[in-house]
ChimeraX commands (.cxc) that place a marker at each C-alpha (Angstrom):
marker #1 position 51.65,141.21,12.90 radius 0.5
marker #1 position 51.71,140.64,16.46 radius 0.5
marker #1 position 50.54,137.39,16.54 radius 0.5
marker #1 position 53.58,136.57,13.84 radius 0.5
marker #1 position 56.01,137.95,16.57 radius 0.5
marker #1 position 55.04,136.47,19.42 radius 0.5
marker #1 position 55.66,133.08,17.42 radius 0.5
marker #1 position 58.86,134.26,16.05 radius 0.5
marker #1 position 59.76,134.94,19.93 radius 0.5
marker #1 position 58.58,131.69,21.32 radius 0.5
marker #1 position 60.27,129.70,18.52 radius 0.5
marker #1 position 63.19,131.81,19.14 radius 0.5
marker #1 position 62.82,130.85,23.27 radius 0.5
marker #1 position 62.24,127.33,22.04 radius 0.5
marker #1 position 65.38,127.02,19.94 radius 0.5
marker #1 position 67.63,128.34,22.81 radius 0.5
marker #1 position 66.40,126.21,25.29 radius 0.5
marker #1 position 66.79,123.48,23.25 radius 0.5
marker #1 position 70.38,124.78,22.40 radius 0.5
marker #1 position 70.76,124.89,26.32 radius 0.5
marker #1 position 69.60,121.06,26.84 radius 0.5
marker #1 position 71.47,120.22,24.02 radius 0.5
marker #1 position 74.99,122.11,25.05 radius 0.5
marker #1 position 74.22,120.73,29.02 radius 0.5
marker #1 position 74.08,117.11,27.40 radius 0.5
marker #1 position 77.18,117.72,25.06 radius 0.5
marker #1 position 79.49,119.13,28.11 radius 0.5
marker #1 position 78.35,116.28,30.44 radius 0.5
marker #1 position 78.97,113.71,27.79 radius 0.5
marker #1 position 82.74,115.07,26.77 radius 0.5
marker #1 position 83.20,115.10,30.60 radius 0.5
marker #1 position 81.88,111.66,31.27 radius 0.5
marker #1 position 84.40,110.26,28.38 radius 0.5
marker #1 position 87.45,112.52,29.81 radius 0.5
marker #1 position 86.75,112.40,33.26 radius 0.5
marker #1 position 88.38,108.91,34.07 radius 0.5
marker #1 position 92.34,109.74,34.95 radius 0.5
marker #1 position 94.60,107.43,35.07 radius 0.5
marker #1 position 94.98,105.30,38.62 radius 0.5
marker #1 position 97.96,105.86,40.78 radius 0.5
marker #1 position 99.16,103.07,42.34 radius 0.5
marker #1 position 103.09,102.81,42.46 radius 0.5
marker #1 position 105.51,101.77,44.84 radius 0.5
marker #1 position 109.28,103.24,46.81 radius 0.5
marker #1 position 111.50,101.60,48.96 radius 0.5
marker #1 position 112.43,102.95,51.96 radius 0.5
marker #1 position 114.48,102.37,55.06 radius 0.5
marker #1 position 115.09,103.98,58.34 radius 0.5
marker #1 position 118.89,103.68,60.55 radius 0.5
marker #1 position 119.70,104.32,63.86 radius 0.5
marker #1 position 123.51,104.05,64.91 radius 0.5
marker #1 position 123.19,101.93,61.37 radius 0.5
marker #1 position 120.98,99.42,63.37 radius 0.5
marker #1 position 117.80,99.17,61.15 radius 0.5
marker #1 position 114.13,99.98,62.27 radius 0.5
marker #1 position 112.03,96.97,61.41 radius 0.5
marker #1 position 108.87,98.58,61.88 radius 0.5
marker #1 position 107.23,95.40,63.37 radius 0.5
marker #1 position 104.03,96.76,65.23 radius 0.5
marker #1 position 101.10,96.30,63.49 radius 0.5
marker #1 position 100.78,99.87,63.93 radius 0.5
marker #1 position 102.89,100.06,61.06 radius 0.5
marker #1 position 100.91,98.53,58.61 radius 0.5
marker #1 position 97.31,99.67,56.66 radius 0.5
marker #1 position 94.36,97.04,56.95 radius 0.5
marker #1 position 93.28,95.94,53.39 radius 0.5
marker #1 position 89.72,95.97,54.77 radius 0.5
marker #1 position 90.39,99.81,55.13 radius 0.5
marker #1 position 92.49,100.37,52.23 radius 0.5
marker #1 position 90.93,103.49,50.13 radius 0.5
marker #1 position 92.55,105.93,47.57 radius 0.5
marker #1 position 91.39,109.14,48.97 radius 0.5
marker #1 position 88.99,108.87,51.88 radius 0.5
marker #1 position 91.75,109.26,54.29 radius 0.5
marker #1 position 95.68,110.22,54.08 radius 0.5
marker #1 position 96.55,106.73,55.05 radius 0.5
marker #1 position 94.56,105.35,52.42 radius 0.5
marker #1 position 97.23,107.60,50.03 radius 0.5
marker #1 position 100.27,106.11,51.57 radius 0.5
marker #1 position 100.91,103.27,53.77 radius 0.5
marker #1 position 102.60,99.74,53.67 radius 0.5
marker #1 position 100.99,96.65,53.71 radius 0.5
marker #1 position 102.30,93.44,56.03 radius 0.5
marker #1 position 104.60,91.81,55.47 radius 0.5
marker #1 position 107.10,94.25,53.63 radius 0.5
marker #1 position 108.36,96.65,56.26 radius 0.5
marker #1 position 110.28,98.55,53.20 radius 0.5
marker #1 position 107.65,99.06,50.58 radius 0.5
marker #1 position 105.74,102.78,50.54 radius 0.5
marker #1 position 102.33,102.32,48.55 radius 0.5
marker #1 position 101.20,105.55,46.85 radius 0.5
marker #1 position 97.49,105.60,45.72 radius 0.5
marker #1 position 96.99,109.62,44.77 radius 0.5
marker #1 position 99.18,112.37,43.43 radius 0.5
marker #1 position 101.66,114.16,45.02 radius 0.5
marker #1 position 102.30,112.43,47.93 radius 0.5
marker #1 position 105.08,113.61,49.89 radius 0.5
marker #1 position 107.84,111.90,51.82 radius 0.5
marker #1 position 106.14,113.70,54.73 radius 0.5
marker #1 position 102.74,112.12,53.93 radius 0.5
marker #1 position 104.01,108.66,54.07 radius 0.5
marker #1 position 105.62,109.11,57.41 radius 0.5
marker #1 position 102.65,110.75,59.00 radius 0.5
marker #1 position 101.18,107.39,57.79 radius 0.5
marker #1 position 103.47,105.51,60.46 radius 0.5
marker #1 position 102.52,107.96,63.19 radius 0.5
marker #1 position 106.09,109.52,62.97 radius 0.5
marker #1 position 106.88,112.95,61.59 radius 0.5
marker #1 position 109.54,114.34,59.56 radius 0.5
marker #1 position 110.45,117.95,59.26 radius 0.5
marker #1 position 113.28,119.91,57.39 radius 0.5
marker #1 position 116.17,118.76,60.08 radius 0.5
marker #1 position 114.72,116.41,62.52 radius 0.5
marker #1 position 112.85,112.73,62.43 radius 0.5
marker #1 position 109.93,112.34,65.45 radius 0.5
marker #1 position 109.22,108.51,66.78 radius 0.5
marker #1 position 106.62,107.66,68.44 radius 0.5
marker #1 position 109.30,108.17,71.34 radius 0.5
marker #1 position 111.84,109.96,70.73 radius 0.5
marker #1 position 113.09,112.88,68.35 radius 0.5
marker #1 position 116.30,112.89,66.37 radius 0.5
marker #1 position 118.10,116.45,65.01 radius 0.5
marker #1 position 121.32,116.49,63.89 radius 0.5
marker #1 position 124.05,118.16,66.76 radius 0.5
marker #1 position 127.58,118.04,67.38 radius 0.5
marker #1 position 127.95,114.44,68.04 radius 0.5
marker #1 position 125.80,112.59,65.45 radius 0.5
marker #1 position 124.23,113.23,62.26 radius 0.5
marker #1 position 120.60,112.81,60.57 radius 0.5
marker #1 position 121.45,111.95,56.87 radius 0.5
marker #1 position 118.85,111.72,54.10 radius 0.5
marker #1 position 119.81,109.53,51.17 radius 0.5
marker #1 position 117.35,109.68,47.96 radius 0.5
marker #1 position 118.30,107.35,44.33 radius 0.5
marker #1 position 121.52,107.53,45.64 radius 0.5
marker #1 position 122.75,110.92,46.73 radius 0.5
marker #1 position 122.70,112.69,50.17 radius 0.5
marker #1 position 119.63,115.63,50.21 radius 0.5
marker #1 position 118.33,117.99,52.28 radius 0.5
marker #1 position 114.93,116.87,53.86 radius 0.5
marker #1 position 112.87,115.48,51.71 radius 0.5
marker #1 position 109.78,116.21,53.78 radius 0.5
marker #1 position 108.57,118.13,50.90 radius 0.5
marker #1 position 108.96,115.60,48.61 radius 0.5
marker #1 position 106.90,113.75,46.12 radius 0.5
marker #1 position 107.15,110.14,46.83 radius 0.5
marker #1 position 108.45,108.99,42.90 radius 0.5
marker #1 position 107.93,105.65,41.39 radius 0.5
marker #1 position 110.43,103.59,42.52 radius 0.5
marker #1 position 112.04,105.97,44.67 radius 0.5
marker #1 position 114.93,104.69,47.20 radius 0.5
marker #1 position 115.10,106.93,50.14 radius 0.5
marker #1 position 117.61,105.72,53.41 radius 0.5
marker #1 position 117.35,108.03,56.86 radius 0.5
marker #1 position 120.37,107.22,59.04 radius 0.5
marker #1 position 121.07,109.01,62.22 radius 0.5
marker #1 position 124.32,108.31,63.64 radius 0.5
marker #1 position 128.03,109.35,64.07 radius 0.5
marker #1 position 128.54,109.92,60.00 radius 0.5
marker #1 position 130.64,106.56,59.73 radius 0.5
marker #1 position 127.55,104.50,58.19 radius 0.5
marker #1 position 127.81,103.38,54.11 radius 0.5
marker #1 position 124.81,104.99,53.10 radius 0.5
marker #1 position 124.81,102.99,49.12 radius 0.5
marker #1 position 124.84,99.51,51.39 radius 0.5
marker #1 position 121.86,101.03,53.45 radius 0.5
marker #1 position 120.29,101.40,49.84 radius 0.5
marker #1 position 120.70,98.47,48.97 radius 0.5
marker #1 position 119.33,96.93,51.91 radius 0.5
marker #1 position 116.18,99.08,51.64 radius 0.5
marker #1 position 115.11,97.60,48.52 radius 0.5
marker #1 position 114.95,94.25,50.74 radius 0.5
marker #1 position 112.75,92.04,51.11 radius 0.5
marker #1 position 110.91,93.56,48.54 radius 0.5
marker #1 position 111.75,96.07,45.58 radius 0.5
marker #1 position 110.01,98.45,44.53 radius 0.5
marker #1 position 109.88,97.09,40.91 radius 0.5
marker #1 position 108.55,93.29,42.24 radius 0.5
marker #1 position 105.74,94.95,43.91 radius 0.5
marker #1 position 104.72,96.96,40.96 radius 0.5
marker #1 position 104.13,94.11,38.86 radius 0.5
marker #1 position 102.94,92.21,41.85 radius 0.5
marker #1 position 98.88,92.13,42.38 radius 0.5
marker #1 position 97.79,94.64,45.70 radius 0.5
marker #1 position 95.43,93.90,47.96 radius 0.5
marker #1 position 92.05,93.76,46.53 radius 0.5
marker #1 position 90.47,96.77,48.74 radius 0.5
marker #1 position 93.21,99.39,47.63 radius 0.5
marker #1 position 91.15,101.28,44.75 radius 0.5
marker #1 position 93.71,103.60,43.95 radius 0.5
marker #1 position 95.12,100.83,41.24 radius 0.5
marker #1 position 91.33,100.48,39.41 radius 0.5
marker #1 position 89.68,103.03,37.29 radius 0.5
marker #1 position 86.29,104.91,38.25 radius 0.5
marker #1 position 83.49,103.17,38.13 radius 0.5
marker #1 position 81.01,103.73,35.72 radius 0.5
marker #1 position 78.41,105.53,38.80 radius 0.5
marker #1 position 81.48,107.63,39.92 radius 0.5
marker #1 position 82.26,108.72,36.59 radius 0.5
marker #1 position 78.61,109.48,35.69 radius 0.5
marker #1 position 78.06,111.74,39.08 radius 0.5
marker #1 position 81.49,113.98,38.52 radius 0.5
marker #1 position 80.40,114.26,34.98 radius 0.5
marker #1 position 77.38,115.90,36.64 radius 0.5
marker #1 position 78.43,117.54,39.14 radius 0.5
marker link #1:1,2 radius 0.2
marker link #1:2,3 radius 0.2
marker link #1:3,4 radius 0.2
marker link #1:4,5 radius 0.2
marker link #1:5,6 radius 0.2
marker link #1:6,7 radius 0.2
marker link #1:7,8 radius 0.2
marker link #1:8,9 radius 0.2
marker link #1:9,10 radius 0.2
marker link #1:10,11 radius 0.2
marker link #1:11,12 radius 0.2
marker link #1:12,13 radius 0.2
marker link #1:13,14 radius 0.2
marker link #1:14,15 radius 0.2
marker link #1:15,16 radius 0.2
marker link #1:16,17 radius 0.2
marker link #1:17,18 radius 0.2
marker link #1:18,19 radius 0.2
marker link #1:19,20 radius 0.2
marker link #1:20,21 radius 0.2
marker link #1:21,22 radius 0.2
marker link #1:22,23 radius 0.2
marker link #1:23,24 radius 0.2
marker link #1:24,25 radius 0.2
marker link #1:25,26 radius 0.2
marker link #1:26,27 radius 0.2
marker link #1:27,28 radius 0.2
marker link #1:28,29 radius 0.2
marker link #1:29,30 radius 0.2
marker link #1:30,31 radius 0.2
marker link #1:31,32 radius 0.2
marker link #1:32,33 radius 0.2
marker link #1:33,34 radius 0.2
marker link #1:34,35 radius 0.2
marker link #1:35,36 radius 0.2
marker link #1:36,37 radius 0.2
marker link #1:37,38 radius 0.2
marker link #1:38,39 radius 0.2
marker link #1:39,40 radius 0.2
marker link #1:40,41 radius 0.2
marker link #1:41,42 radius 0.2
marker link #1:42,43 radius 0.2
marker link #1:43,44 radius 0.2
marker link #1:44,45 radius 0.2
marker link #1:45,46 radius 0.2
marker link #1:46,47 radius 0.2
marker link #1:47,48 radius 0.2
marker link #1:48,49 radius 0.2
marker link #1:49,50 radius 0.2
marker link #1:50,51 radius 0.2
marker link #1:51,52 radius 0.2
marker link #1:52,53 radius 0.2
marker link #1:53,54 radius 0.2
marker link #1:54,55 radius 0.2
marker link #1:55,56 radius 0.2
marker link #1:56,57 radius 0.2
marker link #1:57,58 radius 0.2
marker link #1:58,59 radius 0.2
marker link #1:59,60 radius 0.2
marker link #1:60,61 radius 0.2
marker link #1:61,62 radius 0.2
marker link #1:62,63 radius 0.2
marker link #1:63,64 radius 0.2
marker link #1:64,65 radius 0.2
marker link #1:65,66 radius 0.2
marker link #1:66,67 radius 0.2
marker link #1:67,68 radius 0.2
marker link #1:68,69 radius 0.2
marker link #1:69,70 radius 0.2
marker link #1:70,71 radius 0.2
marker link #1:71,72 radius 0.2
marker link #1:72,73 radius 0.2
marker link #1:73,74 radius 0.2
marker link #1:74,75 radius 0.2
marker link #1:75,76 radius 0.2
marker link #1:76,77 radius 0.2
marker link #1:77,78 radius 0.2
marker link #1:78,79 radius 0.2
marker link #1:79,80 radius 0.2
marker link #1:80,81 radius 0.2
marker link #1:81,82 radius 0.2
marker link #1:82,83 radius 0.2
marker link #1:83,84 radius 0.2
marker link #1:84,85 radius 0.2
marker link #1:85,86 radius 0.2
marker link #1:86,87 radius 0.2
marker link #1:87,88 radius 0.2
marker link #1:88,89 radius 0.2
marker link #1:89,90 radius 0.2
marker link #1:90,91 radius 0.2
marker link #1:91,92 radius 0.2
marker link #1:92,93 radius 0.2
marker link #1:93,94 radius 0.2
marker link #1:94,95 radius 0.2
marker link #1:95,96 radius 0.2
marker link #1:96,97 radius 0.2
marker link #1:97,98 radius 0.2
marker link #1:98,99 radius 0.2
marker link #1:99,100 radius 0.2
marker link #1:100,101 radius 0.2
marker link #1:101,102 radius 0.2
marker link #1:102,103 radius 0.2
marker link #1:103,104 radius 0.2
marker link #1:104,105 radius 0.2
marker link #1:105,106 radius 0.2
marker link #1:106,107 radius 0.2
marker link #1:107,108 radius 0.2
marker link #1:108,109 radius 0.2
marker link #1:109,110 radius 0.2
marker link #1:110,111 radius 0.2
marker link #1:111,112 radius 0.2
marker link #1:112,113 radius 0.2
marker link #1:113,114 radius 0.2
marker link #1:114,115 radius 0.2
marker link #1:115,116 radius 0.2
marker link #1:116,117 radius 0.2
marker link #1:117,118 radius 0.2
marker link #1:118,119 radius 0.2
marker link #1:119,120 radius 0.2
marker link #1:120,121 radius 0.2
marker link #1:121,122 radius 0.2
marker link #1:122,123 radius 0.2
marker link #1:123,124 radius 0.2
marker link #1:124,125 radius 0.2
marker link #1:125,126 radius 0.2
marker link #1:126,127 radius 0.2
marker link #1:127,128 radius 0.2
marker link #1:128,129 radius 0.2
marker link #1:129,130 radius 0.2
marker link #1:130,131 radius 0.2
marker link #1:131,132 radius 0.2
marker link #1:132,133 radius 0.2
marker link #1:133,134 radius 0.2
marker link #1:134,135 radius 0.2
marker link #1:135,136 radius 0.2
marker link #1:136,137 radius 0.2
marker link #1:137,138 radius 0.2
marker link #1:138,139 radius 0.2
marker link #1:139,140 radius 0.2
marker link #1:140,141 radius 0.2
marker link #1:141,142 radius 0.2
marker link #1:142,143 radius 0.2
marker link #1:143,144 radius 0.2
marker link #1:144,145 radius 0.2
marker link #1:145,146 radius 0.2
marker link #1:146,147 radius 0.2
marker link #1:147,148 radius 0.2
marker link #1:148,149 radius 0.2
marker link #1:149,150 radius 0.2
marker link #1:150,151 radius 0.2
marker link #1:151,152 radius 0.2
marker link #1:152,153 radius 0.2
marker link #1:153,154 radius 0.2
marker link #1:154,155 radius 0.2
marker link #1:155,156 radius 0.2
marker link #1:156,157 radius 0.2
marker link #1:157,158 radius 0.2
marker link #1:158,159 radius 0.2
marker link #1:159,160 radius 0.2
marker link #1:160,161 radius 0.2
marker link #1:161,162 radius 0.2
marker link #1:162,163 radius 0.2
marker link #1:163,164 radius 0.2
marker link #1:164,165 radius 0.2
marker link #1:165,166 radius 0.2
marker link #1:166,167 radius 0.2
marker link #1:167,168 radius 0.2
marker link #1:168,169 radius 0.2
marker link #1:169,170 radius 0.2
marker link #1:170,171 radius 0.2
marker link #1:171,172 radius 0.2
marker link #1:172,173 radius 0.2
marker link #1:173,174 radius 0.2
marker link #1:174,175 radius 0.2
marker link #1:175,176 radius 0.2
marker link #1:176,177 radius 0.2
marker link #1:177,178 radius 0.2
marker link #1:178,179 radius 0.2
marker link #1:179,180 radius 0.2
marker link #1:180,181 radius 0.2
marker link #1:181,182 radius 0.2
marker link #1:182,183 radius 0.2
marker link #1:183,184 radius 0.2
marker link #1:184,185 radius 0.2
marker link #1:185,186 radius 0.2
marker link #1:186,187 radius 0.2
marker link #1:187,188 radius 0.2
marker link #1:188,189 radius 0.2
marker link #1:189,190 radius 0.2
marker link #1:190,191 radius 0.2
marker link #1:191,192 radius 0.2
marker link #1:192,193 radius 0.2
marker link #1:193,194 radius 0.2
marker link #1:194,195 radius 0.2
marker link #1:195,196 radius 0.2
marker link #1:196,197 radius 0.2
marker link #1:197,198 radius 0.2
marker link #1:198,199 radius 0.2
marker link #1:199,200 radius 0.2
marker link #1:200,201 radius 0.2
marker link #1:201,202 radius 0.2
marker link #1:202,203 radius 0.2
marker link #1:203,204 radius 0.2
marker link #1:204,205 radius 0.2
view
């Protein structure tokens, strides 16, 4: 009698383990197959105004190296532009922020003021710091997520400046539709899919 229950209780031990391996295999599996999200990689316009003179943003400085391009390693490798379009903002991971992309540029932009790399602009009694998103006049929009084909204008200066022709003229040379259908530079792997290694290892882990 004994002897039967000590091999009921190590075929019992047996069968849960293997129901262990088994369910460890099953959950890695359905996360391997589900564990590829889709890429972001999109593009915005965007253009900057002072006394409705317009910032060209011509230092290299400016601009992310494709040899150094990368979708999360870094938060310029989430946001940046690429030479030579001083108006196109590449996003390469969620919720990137209007913030985000000018922290890329080594500038900063707060609820009420726009910081240069010299000089700080708030709005006071004589001129004005104006934020113009798809067309209407917001508050900040520090806070906000950078959308696919987004316009966004920032024009500091006496109030007198036509914000709709500053639009426009953000969207130049390049919209934010062309590049979208346009190829990116090869090192940017926010626009590919996982690899199959990658996928495998946060299936794992």
């Amino acid at each position: 009698m004994k002897e039967l229950t000590s091999k009921i209780n190590r075929n019992t031990m047996l069968s849960v383990l293997v129901g262990i391996i088994f369910g460890a295999m099953l959950f890695t599996l359905i996360r391997f197959i589900f564990n590829n999200p889709a890429p972001v990689h999109y593009h915005a316009n965007f253009a900057v105004f002072f006394d409705e003179k317009r910032e060209e943003f011509s230092g290299p400085g400016y601009f992310e190296e494709v040899q150094a391009c990368s979708a999360t390693e870094s938060p310029r490798g989430r946001t940046h532009m690429h030479q030579p379009d001083n108006n196109v903002v590449h996003v390469h991971d969620k919720n990137v922020t209007w913030g985000h992309f000018f922290e890329s540029l080594g500038w900063a932009l707060g609820p009420d003021t726009l910081v240069t790399t010299n000089s700080v602009y708030k709005t006071t009694d004589q001129k004005a710091l104006t934020f113009y998103l798809n067309n209407k006049e917001v508050a900040s929009p520090f806070d906000q997520v950078v959308g696919n084909e987004d316009v966004l204008v920032v024009s500091y200066g006496d109030g007198s400046a036509d914000l709709k022709k500053q639009a426009d003229e953000a969207k130049k040379p390049t919209p934010a539709d062309t590049a979208n259908v346009q190829k990116d530079p090869a090192a940017c792997r926010g626009s590919e899919e996982l690899s199959f290694s990658t996928r495998l290892k946060n299936a794992v882990w």
